[in-house]
N, C-alpha and C positions, 0 to 999 in steps of 0.2 A: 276595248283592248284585246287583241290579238292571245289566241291561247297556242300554245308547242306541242303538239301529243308523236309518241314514239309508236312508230308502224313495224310490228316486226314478224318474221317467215316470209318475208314478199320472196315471190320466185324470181329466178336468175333474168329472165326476160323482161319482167316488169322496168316502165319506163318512169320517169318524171312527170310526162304529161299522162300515162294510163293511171297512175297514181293517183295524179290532181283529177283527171275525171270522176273514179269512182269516190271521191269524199266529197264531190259536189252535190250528189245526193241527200247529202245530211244539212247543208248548209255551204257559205262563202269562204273559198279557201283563197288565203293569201299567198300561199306558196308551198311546193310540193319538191322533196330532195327525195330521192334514192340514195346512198351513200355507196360510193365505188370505192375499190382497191386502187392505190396509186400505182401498186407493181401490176396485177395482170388485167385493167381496164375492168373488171368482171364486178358487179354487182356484194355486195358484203354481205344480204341476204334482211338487211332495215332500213328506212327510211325515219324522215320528218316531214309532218304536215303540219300548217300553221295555219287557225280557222280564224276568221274575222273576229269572233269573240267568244267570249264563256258556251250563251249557249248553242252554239251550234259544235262546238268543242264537245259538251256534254253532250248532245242528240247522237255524234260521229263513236264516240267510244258507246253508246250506248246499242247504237245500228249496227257498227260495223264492224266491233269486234268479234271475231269468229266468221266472220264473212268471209266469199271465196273471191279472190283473184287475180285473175290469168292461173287458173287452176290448183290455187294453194292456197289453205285457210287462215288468214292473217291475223294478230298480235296487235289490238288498237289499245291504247294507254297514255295517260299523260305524262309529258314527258320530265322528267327530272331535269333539275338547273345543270347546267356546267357547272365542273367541279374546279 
């Protein structure tokens, strides 16, 4: 089962696919969001990443948290349900 963790500080330039790159490192990622503004196209400054399972979920929060990239220290966490 698929685990949801919330990526946050990503810099303005960070894409979807440089996202999904650097959390392949930890393990199989299912899918990788940046979350954009609908008014000015620009980045909201977090994403979601979605790992194949628990543990590669845990290995990612445990790697990656505090890690740099595209030159800004990122915010790895799981992610809380919709509310």
């Amino acid at each position: 089962m698929s685990k949801r963790l919330f990526v946050g500080s990503i810099a303005w330039g960070t894409t979807d696919a440089t996202l999904k790159k650097h959390f392949e490192q930890a393990g199989e990622v299912e899918s990788a969001a940046v979350i954009i503004d609908k008014m000015s196209g620009r980045s909201k400054g977090f994403g979601f990443v979605e790992m194949a399972n628990d543990a590669d979920a845990a290995t990612a929060v445990e790697k990656l948290n505090g890690s740099e990239l595209d030159g800004r220290k990122i915010v790895v966490s799981e992610a809380r349900p919709k509310q």
